[in-house]
N, C-alpha and C positions, 0 to 999 in steps of 0.2 A: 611431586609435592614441592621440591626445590623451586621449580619454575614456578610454580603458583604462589608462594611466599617470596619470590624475587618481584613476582609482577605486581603484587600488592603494596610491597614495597616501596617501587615505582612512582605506581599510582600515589599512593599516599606522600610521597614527597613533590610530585609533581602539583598535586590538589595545594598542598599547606605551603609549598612556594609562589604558587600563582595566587593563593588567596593573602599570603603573605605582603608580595607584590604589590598585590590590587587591596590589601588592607580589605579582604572580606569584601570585596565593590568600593575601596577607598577612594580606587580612580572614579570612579561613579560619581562624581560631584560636577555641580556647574561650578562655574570660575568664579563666581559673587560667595563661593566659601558657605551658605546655606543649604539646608539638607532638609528630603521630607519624607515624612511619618509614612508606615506603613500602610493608612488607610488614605493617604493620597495628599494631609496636611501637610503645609508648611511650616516650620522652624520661625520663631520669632526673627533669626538674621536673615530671613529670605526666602532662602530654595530658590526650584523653578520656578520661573515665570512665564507669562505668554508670551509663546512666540520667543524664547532663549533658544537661541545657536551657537552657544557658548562651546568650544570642544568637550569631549566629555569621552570617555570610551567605559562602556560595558565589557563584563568578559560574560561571553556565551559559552554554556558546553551542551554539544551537540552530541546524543548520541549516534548518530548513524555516520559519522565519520567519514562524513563527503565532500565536502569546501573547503576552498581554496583556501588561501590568503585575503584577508577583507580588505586591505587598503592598496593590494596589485590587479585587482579586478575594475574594470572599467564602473559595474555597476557599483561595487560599492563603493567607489570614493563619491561617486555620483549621490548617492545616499547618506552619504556621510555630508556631501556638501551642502542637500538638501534640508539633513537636520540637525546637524552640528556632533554625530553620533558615528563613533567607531566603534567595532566589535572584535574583540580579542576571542578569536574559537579556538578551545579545546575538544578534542573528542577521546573516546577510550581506550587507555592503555592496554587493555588485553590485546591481544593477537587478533582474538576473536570476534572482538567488535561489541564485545559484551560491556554494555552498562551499567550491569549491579551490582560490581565490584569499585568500581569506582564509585557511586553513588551510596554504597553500603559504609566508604570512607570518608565521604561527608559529611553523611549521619552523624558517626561515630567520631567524628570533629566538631561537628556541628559547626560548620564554616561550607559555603556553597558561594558557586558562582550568583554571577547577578542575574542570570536569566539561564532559564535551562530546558532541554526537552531532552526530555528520559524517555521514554518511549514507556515500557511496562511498569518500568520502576517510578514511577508518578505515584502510587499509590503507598511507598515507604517514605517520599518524599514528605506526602501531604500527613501520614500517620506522624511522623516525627514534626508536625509546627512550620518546614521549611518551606512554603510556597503561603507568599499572601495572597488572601482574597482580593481580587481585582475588579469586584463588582463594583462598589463606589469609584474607582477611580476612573474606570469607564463611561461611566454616567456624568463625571466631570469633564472628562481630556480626551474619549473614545467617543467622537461622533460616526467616526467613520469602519469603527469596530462595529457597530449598533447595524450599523443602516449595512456591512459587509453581510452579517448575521442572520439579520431581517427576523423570518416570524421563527425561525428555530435558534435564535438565542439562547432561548429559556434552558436550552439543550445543553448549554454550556455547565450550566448549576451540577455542583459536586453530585448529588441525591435528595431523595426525602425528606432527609432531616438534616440537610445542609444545604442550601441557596445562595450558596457563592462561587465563584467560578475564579477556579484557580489555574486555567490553564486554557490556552485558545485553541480549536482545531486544528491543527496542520495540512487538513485535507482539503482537496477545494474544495467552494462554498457553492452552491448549486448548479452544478457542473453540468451538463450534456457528455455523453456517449456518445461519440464518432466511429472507435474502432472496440473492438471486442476479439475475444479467443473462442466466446463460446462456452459448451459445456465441453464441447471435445473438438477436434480438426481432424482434417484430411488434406490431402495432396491434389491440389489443382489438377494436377492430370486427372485424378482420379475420376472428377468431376467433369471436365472436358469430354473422357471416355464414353460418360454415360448421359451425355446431350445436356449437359449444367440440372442436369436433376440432385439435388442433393435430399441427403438424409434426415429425416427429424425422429425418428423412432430406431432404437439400438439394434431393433433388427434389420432395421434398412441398410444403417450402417455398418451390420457385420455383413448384409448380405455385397455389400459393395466392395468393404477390403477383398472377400475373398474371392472376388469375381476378378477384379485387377489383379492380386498375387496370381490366378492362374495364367492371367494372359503376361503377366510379367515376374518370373519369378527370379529371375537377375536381373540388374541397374546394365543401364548400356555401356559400364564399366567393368560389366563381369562379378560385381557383389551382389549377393544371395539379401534379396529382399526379404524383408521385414517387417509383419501387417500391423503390428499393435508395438511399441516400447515404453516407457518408463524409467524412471532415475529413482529409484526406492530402496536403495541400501544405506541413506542417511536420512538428516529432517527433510528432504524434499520428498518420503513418500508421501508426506501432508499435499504436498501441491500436486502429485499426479498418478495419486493413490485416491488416499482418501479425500479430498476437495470435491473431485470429480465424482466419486459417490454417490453423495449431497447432492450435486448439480445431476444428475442424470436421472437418480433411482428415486431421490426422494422428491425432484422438481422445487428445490426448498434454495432461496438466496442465500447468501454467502454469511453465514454469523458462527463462523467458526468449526467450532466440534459441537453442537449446536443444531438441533429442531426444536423450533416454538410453534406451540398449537394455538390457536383461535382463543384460549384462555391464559394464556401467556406461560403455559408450564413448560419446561425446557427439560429435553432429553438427550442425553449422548446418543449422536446421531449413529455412531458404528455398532447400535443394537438393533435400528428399527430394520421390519422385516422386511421393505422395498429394500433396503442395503444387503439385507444377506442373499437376496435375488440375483442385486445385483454382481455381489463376489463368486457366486455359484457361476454366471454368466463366465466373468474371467477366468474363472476353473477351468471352463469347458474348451475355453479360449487358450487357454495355457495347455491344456491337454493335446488340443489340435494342431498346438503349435501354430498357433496368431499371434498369441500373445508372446511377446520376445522372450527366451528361456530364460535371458542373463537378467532382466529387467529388475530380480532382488537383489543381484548381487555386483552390476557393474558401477561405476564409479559415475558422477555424475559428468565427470569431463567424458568420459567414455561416451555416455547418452548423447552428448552435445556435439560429440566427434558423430556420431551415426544418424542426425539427423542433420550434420552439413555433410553431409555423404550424398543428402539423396536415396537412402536405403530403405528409407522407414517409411511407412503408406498412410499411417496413422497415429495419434498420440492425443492422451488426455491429460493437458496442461494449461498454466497459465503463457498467456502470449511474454508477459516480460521474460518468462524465463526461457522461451528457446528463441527469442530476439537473438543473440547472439549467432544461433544457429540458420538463421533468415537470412543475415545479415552478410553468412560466408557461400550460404548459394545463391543471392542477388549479387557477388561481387563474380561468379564464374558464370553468371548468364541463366541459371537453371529458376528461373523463374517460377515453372509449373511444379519444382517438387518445395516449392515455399506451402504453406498452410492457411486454407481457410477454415474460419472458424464455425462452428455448426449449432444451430438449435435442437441438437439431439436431449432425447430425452426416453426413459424407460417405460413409461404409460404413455402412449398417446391422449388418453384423455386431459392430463397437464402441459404447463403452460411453460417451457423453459424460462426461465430467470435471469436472463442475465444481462436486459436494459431494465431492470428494474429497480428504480429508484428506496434506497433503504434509510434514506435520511441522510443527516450530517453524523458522519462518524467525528464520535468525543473523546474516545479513551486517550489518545496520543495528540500530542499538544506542548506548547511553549508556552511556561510560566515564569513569574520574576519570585525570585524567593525573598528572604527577609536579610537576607545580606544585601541587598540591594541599597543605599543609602540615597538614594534620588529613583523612586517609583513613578514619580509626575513624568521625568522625561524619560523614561523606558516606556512608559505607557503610550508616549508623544510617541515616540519612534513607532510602536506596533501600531498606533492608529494613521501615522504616514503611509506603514506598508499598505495598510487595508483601505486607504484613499483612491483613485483612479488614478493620480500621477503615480504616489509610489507602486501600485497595481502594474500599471502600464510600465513603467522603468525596470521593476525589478523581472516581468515576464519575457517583455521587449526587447529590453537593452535601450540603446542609447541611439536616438533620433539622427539620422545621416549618417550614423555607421552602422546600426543593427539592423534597421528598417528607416523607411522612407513612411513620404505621407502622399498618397495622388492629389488628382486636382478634384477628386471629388470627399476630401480630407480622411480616406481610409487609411492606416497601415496597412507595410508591406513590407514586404522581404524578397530579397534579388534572388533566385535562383542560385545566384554562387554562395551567400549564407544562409539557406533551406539548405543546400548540401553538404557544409561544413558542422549545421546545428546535429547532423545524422550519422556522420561519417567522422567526424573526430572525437573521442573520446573525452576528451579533456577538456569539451567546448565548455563544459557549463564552467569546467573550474577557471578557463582563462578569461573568460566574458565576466563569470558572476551573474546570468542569467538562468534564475530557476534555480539555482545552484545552492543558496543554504534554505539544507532542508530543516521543515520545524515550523518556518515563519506561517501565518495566517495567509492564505490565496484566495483568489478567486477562481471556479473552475473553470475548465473550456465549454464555447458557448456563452459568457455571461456577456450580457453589450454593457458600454461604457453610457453618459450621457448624450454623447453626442450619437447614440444606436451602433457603436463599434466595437469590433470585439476585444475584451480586454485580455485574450491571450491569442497567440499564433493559431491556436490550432481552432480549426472551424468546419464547416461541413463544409463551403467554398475551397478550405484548404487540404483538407483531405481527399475531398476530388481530383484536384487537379496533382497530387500525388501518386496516385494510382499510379503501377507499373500496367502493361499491357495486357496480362494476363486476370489483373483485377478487374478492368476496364470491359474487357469480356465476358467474364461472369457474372457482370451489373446489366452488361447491353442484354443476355440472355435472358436473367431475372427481372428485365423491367425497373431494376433498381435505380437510383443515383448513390445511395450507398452500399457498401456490404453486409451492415447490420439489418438492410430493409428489412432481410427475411425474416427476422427474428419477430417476435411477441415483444411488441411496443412499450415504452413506459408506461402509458396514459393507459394499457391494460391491465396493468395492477396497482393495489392500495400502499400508497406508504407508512409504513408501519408508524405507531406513536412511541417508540425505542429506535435509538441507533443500533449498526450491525453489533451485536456481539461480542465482536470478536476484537472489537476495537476499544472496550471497554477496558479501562482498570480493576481489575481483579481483586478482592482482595488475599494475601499473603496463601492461608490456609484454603482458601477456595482454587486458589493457582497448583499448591502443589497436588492436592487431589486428582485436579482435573490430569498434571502429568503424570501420576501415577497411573490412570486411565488410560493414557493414550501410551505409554511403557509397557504396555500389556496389547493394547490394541494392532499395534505395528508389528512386531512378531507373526502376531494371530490373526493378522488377517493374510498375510504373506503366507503363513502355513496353507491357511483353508484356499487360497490358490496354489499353489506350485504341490502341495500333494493331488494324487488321483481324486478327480470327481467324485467317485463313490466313497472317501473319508472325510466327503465335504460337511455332512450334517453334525457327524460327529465332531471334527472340528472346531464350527461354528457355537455350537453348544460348550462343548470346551470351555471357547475363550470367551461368552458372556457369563457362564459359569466362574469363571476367576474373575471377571469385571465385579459379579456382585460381591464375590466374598473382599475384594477390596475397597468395598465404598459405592456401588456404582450409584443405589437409589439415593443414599446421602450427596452425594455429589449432586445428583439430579435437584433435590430439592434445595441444596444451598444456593446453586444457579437459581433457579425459578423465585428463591427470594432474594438472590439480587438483583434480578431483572425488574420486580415489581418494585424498587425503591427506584429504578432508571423511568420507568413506564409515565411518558406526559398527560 
């Protein structure tokens, strides 16, 4: 309790000295000493005007607490030079990286930076007055927000009975898929072994771990291989528990904890009956010993130690998170025990998911609040980024050092900085490219005017990155990519809702849903790691506690906030 009334503390002096400082966004002024109105007007003495490059410095607070310094980065002085705008970033004082405690002392100040991306906590923001509407100012000073947007703008709008948009995407904007994880992965060897056949039905792929564990049941280092792992003794059994669920049993895209039916009614997905199938399955798996004993109970650095090992034959995860783990067997040459990612799925009759486009995700997003005291030029600045120069600058970097341009006017990147953007950790913070996260992008894939691509990465360039062992299970598959296998974009509908799971919540519908999932994690870790035959009972168990705490009301308070998002 000490620690947690020291940190707020903290926060709260740190929040009331920087707003102190910046006078609420005081520094937020152009130099002609006019200021303008919340809805985009100017002050009888002026404000902004077109085309002012007057210095001016915002203070941004960022939650996700990843950027550098704004004016020791190449690009942002670049950006700054470009629009007369420096950014002063804060991020969260907790330990934890937690935003709602700092945000909760804004509130209760009611003093806020000049722009800001909370990430969940957007919707205490928006409850409490603090984030203006930025739809008129857009329509004034955002040409290049509009045309960024395109026809899922409208996406931006708070709800039903609110039409303003108080916060910009943070995600790219109609992005491409080059690389994916899949519903689940395997070990290139594994796949080598068996003539690059790979699995798309959960019985192919169990039948495949266990055919490899018997011809390999120690690493050529002497450790006792390992068919199935997981990281599920903290919040990551969400990414390689239950996520993979969704993705395999129910064949259902990514919107969280989350199934939406054909009528847009929404169910806590760790009830439907493809899910108990599929934890029955893991039982069975867990029983046989495939599935890793410790997988509830080791630590996540542990997981990550055991699959840069090389031990592990399989796992159902997202790709960022055992990136790390790739990262230390491509540095010792073990290529074939990296992970491809697979269109597995539990019914063959469904369509794995996962190039399937689900919209522009809204929930999370960079807004200017009403401490802002010059909105005209914050808004100038977010419609710079959203332009092809600032697009290109902030993706790119800076033209004859980051990349080059051929003689057929494409970028490019030298091999020695492709190597450096991969292999040093610190690239984004010492560049400043890609690096503050929050701002409004373009995704990968999108071209420029001139037909070029407005970020590095591309299907051109994810080719010709392939290590050798990728490059082989492409020339086997007929591919040029590794996602060929998969079930296409252009084979499913995009939905008229963003994912989910990216939505702002409101307060009482958030803590529900955690009390749900506080119940769920325990209980489904039970109905695996006990014997198969205490499985039913189990499983009844714990949707038996789900109802007695809420589960059908939870169900329906989703389902009517989803229809206030539905275009």
């Amino acid at each position: 309790m000490k620690k947690r009334i020291l940190a707020m503390l903290m926060a709260g002096a740190m929040i009331t000295g920087m707003l102190a400082g910046c006078g609420g966004g005081s520094d937020a002024t152009s130099t002609d000493g006019g200021s303008a109105s919340a809805d985009g007007s100017t002050g009888a003495e002026g404000g902004s005007e077109e085309g002012d490059m007057s210095p001016i410095t915002f203070e941004y607070y960022n939650a996700d607490g990843k950027n550098g310094n704004w004016s020791e980065t190449a690009v942002g002085a670049a950006i700054t030079e470009a629009t007369g705008v420096t950014l002063e970033i804060t991020y969260p004082v907790s330990s934890t990286g937690d935003a709602s405690e700092d945000v909760a002392l804004m509130i209760a100040n009611d003093e806020y930076p000049d722009m800001i991306y909370s990430k969940a906590s957007v919707t205490n923001l928006y409850e409490a007055g603090a984030l203006i509407d930025m739809r008129d100012l857009i329509e004034q000073y955002g040409p290049n927000i509009k045309k960024m947007y395109g026809d899922e703008y409208e996406k931006l709008k708070w709800g039903a009975e609110d039409d303003g948009i108080y916060q910009l995407s943070y995600m790219g904007v109609r992005g491409t898929l080059f690389s994916t994880g899949g519903t689940c992965q395997i070990q290139y060897a594994v796949l080598a072994e068996n003539n690059w056949e790979y699995p798309t039905t959960l019985e192919e792929y169990e039948a495949m771990i266990k055919k490899y564990l018997e011809a390999h049941p120690t690493t050529e280092d002497g450790l006792e291989t390992i068919g199935i792992s997981m990281s599920a003794s903290d919040w990551h059994w969400m990414i390689t528990l239950g996520n993979p669920a969704g993705f395999i049993a129910d064949a259902a895209p990514d919107n969280g904890q989350w199934l939406i039916d054909e009528n847009y009614n929404c169910t806590y997905k760790h009830t439907s009956d493809d899910e108990k199938e599929y934890f029955r399955w893991l039982s069975r798996m867990y029983d046989e010993g495939i599935l890793d004993q410790n997988f509830a109970t080791q630590t996540d650095d542990d997981y990550i130690a055991k699959l840069s090992s090389g031990r592990v034959v399989a796992i159902t995860d997202a790709n960022w998170h055992y990136m790390q783990a790739e990262a230390a067997l491509k540095a010792e040459g073990k290529m074939d025990k990296t992970y491809c990612g697979l269109p597995v799925v539990m019914d063959p009759s469904k369509k794995a998911p996962t190039l399937m486009y689900q919209g522009l995700q809204v929930g999370y997003g960079l807004g200017i609040t009403k401490s802002c005291e010059d909105p005209v030029r914050a808004i100038k600045f977010l419609d710079y980024l959203c332009s092809e120069e600032g697009a290109i600058l902030y993706r790119w970097g800076i033209e004859g050092t980051h990349y080059f341009v051929d003689e057929n006017g494409k970028r490019y990147r030298t091999e020695e900085e492709i190597t450096k953007s991969k292999t040093d950790p610190d690239y984004g913070k010492t560049t400043g490219i890609g690096n503050y996260v929050g701002f409004p992008i373009y995704g990968d894939g999108v071209l420029d005017s001139n037909g070029d691509y407005m970020t590095p990465t591309s299907k051109e360039s994810v080719m010709s990155e392939y290590n050798e062992i990728e490059k082989e299970a492409c020339q086997a598959w007929g591919a040029e990519l590794l996602i060929d296998i998969f079930p296409q974009p252009d084979e499913f509908e995009t939905p008229v809702y963003s994912p989910l799971w990216a939505y702002a919540i409101p307060q009482e519908l958030s803590n529900n849903v955690s009390i749900l999932d506080e119940i769920a994690f325990p209980s489904l870790v039970k109905c695996v790691t006990e014997p198969e035959s205490s499985f039913d009972a189990n499983w009844d168990a714990m949707i038996a506690e789900l109802k007695a705490n809420g589960l059908d009301e939870t169900n329906a308070m989703m389902t009517e906030f989803l229809a206030t998002k539905v275009q």
